[in-house]
Biotite code that builds the C-alpha atoms (Angstrom):
import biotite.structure as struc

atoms = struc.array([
    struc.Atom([31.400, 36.645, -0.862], chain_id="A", res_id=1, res_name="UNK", atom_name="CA", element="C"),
    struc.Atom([28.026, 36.497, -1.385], chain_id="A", res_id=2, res_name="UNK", atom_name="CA", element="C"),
    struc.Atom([25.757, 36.069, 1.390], chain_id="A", res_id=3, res_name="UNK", atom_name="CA", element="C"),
    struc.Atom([22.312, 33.658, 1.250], chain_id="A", res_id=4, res_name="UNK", atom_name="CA", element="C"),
    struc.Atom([19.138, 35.605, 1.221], chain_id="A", res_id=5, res_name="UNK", atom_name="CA", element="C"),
    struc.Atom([16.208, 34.377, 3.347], chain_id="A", res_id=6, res_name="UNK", atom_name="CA", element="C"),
    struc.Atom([14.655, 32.203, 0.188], chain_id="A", res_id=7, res_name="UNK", atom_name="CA", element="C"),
    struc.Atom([17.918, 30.263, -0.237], chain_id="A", res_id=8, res_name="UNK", atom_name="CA", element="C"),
    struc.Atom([18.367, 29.943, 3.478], chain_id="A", res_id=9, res_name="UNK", atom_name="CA", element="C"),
    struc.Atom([14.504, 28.640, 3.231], chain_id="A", res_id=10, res_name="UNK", atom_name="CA", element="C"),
    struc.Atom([15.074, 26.666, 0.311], chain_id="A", res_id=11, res_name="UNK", atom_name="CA", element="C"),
    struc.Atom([18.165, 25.034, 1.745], chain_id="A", res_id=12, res_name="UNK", atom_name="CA", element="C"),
    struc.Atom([16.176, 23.816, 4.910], chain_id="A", res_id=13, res_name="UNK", atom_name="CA", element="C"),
    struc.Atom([13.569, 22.496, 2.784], chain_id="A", res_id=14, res_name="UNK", atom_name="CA", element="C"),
    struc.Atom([15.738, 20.919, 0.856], chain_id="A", res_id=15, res_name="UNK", atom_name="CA", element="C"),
    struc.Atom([17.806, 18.750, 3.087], chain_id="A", res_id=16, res_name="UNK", atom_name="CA", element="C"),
    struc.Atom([14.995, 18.539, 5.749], chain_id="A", res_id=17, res_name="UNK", atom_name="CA", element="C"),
    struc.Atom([13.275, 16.482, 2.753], chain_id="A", res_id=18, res_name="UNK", atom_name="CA", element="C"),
    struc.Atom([16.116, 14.726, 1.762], chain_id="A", res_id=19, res_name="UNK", atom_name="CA", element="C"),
    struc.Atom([16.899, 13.448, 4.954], chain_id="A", res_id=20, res_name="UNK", atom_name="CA", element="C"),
    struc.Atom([13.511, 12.229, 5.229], chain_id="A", res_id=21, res_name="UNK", atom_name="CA", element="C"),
    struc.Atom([13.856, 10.309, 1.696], chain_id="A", res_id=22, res_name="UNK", atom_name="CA", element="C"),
    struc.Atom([17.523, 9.398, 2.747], chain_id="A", res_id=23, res_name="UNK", atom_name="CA", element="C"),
    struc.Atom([15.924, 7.989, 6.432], chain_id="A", res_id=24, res_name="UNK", atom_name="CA", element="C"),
    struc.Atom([13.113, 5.932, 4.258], chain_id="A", res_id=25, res_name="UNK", atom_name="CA", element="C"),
    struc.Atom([15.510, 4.292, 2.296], chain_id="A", res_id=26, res_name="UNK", atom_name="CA", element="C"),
    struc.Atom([17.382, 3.087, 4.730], chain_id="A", res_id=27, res_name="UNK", atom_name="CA", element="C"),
    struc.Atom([14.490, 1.709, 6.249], chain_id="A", res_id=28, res_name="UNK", atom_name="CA", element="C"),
    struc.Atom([14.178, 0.140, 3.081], chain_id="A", res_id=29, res_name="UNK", atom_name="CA", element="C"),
    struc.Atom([17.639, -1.236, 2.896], chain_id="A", res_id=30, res_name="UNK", atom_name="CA", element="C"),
    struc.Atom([17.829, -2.503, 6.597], chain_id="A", res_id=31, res_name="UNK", atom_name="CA", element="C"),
    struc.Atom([14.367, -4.700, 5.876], chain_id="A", res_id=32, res_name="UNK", atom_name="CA", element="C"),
    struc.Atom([14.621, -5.834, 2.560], chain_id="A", res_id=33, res_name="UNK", atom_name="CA", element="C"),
    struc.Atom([12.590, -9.169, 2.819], chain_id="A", res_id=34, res_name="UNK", atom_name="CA", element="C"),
    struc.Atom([10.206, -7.447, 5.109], chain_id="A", res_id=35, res_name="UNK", atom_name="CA", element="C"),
    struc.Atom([10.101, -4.586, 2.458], chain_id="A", res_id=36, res_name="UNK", atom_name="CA", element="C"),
    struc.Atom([9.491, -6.859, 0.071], chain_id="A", res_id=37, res_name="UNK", atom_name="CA", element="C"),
    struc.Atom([6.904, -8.948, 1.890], chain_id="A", res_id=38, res_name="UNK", atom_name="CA", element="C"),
    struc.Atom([5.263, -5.651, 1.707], chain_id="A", res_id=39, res_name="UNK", atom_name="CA", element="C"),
    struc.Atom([5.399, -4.355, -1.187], chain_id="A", res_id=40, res_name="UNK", atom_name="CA", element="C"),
    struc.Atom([3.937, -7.800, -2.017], chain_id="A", res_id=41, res_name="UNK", atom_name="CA", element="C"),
    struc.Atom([1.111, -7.735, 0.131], chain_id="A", res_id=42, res_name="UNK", atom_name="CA", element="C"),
    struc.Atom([-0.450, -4.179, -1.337], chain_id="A", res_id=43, res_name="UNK", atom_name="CA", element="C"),
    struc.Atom([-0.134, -6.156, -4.828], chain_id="A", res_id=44, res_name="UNK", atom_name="CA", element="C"),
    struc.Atom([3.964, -5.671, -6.549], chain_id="A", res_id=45, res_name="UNK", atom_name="CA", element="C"),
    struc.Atom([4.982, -8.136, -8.702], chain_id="A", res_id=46, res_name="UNK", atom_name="CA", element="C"),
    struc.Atom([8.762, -8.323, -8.520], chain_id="A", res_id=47, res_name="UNK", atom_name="CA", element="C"),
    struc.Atom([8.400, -7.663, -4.782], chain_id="A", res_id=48, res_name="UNK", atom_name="CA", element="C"),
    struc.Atom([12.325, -8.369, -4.061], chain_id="A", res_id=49, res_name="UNK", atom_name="CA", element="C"),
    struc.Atom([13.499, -6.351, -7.257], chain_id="A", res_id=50, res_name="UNK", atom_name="CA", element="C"),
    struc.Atom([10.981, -3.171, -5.806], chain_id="A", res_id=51, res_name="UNK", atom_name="CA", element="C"),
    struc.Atom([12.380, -3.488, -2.532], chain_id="A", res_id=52, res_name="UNK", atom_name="CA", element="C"),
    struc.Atom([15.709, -3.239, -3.832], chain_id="A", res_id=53, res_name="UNK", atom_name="CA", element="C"),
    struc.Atom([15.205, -0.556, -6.161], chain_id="A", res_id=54, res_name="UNK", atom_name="CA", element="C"),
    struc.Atom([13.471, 1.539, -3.193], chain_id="A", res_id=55, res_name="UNK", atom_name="CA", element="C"),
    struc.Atom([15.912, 1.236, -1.414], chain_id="A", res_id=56, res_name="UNK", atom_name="CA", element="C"),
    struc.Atom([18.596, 2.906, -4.143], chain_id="A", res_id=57, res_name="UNK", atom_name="CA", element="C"),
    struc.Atom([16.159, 5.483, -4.799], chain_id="A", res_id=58, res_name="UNK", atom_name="CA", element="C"),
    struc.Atom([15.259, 6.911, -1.876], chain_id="A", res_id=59, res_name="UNK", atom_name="CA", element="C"),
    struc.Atom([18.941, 6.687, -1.423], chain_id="A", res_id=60, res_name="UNK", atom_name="CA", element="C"),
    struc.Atom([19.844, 8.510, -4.001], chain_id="A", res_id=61, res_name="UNK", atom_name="CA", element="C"),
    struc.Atom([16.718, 11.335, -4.041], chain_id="A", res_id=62, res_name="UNK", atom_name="CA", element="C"),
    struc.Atom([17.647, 12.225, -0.323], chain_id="A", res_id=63, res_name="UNK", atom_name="CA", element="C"),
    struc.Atom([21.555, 12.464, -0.971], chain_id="A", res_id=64, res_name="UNK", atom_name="CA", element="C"),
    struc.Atom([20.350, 14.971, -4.107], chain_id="A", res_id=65, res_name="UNK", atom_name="CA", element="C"),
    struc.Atom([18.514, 16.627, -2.092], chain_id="A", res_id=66, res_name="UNK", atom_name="CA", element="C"),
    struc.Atom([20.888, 17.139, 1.198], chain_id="A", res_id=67, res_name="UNK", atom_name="CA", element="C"),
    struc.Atom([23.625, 18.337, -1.847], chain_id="A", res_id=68, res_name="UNK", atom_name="CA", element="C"),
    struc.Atom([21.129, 20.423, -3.894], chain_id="A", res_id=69, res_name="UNK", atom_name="CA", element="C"),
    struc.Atom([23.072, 18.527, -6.503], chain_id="A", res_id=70, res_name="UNK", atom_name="CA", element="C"),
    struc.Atom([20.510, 17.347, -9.407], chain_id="A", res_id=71, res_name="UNK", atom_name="CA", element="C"),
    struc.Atom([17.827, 19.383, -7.762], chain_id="A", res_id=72, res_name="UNK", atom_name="CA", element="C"),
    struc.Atom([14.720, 19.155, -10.052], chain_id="A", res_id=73, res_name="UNK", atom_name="CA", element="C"),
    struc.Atom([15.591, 15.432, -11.401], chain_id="A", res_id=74, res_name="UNK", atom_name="CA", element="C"),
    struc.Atom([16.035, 14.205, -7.213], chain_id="A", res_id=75, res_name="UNK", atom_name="CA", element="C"),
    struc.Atom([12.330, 16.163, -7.094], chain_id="A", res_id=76, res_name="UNK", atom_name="CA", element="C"),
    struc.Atom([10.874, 14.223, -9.841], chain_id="A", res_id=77, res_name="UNK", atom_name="CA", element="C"),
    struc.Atom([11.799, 11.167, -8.336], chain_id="A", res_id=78, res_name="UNK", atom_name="CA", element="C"),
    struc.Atom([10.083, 12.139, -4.664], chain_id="A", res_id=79, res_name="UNK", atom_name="CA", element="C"),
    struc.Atom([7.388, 12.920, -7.355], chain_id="A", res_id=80, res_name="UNK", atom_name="CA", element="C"),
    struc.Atom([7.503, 9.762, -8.557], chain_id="A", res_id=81, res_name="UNK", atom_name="CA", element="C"),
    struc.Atom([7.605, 7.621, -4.922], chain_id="A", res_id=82, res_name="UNK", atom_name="CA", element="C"),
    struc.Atom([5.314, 9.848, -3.175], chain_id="A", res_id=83, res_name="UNK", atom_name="CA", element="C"),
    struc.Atom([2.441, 9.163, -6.465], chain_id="A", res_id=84, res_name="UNK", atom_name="CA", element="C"),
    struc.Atom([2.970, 5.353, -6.636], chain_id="A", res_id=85, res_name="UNK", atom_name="CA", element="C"),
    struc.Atom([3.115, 5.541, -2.709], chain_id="A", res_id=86, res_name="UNK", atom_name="CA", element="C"),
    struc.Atom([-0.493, 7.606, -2.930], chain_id="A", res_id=87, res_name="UNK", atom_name="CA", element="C"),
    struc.Atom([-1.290, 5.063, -5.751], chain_id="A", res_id=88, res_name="UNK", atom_name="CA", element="C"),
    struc.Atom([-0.923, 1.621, -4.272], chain_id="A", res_id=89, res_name="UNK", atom_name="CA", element="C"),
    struc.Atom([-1.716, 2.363, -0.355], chain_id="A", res_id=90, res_name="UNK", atom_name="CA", element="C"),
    struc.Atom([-3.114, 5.877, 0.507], chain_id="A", res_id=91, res_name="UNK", atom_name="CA", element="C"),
    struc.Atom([-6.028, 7.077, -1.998], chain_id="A", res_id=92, res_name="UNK", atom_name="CA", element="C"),
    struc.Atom([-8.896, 5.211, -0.202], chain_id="A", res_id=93, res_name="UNK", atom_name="CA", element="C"),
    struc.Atom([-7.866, 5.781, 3.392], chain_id="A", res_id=94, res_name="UNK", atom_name="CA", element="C"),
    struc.Atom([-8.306, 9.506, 3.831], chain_id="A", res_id=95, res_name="UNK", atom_name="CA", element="C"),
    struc.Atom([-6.799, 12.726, 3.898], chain_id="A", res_id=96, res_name="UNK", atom_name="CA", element="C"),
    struc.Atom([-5.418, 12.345, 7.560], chain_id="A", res_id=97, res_name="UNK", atom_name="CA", element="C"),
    struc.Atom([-3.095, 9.626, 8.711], chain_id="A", res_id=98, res_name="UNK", atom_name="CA", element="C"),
    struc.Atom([-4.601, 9.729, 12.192], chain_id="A", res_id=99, res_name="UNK", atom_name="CA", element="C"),
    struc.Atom([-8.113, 8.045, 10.701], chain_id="A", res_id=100, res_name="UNK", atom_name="CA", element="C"),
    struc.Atom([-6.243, 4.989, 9.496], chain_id="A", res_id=101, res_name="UNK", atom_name="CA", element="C"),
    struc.Atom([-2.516, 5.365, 11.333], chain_id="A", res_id=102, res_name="UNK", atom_name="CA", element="C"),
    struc.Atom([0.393, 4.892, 8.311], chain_id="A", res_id=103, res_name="UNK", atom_name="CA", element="C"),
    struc.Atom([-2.391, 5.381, 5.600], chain_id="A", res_id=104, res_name="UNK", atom_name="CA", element="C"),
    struc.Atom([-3.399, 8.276, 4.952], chain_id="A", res_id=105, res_name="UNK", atom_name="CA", element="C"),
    struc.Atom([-2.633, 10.866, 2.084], chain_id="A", res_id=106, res_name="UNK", atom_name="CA", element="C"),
    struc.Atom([-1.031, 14.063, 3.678], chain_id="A", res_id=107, res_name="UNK", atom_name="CA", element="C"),
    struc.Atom([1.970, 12.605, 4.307], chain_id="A", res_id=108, res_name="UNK", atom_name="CA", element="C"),
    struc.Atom([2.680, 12.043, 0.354], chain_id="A", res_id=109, res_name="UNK", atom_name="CA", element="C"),
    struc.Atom([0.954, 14.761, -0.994], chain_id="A", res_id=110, res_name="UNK", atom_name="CA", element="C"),
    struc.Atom([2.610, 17.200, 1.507], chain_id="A", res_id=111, res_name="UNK", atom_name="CA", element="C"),
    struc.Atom([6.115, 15.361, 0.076], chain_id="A", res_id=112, res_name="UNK", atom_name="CA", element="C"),
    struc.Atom([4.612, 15.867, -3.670], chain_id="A", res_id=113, res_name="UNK", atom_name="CA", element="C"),
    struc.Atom([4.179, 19.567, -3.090], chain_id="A", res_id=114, res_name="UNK", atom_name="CA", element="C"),
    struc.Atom([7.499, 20.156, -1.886], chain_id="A", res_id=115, res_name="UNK", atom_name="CA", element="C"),
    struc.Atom([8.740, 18.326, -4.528], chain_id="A", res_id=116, res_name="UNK", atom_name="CA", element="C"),
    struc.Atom([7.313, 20.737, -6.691], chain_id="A", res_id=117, res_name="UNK", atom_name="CA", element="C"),
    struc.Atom([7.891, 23.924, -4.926], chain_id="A", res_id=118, res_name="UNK", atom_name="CA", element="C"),
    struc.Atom([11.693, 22.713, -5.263], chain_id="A", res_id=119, res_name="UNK", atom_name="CA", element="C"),
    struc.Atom([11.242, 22.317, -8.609], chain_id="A", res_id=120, res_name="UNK", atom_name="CA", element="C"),
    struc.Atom([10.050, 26.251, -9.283], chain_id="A", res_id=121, res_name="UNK", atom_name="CA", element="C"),
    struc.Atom([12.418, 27.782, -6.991], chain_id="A", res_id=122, res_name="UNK", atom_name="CA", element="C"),
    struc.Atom([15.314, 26.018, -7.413], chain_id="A", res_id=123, res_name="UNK", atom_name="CA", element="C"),
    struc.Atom([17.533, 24.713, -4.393], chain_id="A", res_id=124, res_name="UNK", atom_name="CA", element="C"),
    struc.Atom([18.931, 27.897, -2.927], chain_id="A", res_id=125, res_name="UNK", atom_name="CA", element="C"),
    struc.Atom([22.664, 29.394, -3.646], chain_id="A", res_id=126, res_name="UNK", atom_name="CA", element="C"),
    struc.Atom([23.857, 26.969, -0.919], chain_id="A", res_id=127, res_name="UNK", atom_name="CA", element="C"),
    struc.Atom([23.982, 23.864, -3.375], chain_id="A", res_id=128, res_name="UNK", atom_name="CA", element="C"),
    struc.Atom([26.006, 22.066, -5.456], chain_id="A", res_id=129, res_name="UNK", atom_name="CA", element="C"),
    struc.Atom([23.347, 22.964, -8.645], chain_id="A", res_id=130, res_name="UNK", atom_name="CA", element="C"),
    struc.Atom([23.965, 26.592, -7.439], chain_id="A", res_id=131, res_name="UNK", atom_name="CA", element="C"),
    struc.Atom([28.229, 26.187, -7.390], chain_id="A", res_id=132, res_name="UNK", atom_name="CA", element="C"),
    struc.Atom([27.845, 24.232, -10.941], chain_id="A", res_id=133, res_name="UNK", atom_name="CA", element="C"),
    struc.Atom([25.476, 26.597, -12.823], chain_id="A", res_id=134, res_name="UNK", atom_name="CA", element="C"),
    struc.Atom([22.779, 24.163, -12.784], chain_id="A", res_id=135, res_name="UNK", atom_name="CA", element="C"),
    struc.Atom([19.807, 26.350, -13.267], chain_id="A", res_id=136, res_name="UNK", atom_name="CA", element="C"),
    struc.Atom([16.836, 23.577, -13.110], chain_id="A", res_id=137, res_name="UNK", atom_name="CA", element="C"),
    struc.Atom([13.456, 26.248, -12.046], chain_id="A", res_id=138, res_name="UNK", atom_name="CA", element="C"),
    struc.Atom([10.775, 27.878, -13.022], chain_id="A", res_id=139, res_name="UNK", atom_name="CA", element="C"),
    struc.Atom([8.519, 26.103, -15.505], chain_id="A", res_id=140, res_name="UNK", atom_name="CA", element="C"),
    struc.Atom([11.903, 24.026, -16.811], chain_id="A", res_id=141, res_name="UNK", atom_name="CA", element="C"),
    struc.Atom([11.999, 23.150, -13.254], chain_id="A", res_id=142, res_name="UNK", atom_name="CA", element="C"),
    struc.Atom([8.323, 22.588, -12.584], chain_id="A", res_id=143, res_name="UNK", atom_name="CA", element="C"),
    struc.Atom([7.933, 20.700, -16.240], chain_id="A", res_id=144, res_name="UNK", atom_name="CA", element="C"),
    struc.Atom([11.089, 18.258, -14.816], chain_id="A", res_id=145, res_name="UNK", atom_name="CA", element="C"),
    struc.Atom([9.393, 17.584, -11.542], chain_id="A", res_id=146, res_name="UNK", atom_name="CA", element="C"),
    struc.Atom([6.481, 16.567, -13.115], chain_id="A", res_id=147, res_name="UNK", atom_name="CA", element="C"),
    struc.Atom([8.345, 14.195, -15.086], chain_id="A", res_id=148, res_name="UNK", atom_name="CA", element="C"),
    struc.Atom([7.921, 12.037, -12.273], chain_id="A", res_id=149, res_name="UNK", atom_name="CA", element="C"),
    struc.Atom([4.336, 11.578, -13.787], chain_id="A", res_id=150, res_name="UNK", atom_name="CA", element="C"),
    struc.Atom([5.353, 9.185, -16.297], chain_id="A", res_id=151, res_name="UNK", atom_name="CA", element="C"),
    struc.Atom([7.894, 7.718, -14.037], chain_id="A", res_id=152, res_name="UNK", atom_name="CA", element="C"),
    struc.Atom([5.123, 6.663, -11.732], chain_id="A", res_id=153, res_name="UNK", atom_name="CA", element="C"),
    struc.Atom([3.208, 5.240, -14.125], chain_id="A", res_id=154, res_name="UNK", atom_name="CA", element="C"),
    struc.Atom([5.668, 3.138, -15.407], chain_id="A", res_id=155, res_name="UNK", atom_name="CA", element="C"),
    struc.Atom([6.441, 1.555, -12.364], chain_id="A", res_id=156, res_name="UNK", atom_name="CA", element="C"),
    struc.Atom([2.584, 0.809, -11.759], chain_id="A", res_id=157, res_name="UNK", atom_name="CA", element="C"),
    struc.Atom([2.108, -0.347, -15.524], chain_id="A", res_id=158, res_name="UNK", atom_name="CA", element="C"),
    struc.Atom([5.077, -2.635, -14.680], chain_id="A", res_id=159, res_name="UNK", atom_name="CA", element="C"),
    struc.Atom([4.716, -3.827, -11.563], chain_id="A", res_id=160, res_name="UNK", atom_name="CA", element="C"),
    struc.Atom([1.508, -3.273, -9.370], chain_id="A", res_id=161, res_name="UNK", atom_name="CA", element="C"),
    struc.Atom([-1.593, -5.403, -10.056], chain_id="A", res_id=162, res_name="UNK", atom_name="CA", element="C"),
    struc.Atom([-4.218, -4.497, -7.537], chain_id="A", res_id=163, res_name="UNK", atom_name="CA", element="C"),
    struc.Atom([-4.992, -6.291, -4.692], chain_id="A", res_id=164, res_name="UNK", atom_name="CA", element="C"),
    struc.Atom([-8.529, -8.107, -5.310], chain_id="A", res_id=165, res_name="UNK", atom_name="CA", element="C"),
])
């Protein structure tokens, strides 16, 4: 038996502590759908019931790859992805600090971005089901799928978000 060495124990807290902070947003998401999308509405998304939906599902589905360590760097592109529209449509202009403008500003999302990509170069940790399946997602493969959330983000704004005027 192999035993985990301190970066995989490290990586495997990181992992799920972030996941079960995308899982826990989700369902927030899920439980309020019409308030979600009354939202999502407000700070300018067309489609507002269809976004609330869908962020629901993925939030979902980025925190339960991220509690398994199962899809590692693809569940980290998409917290890419959420965390840049997120930054996008509601944080850039209020600040670095969330206590200047309480639930707007920045270091929230861009602490999330960054973990995203740490988790992207080092991998989940051997305590993962990317780890028991051979699924060897890091370094700059893992980085260069993590930032695959880029695009990803973009396309949802191109899509959906017409500023608020």
């Amino acid at each position: 038996m192999t035993f985990m060495s301190e970066l995989d124990v490290a990586m495997t807290i990181l992992r799920v502590w972030v996941g079960l902070v995308m899982a826990a947003h989700g369902v927030n998401h899920g439980r309020t759908q019409q308030g979600t999308a009354r939202w999502l509405e407000k700070v300018g998304f067309r489609s507002a019931a269809l976004n609330a939906r869908l962020s629901f599902l993925t939030e979902l589905a980025i925190g339960a790859g991220l509690i398994l360590g199962l899809l590692t760097a693809p569940a980290a592109a998409g917290l890419l992805a959420t965390m840049l529209v997120a930054f996008w449509t509601v944080h850039r202009h209020a600040g670095f600090f969330v206590f200047r403008r309480p639930d707007e500003g920045y270091e929230y999302v861009a602490t999330l971005s960054v973990a995203a990509l740490v988790l992207g170069l080092l991998g989940p940790g051997s305590f993962s089901l990317d780890a028991s399946l051979g699924i060897e997602l890091t370094g700059v493969t893992g980085v260069i799928v993590v930032l695959a959330g880029i695009p990803l983000a973009a396309g949802q704004l191109v899509a959906f978000w017409r500023p608020r005027s």
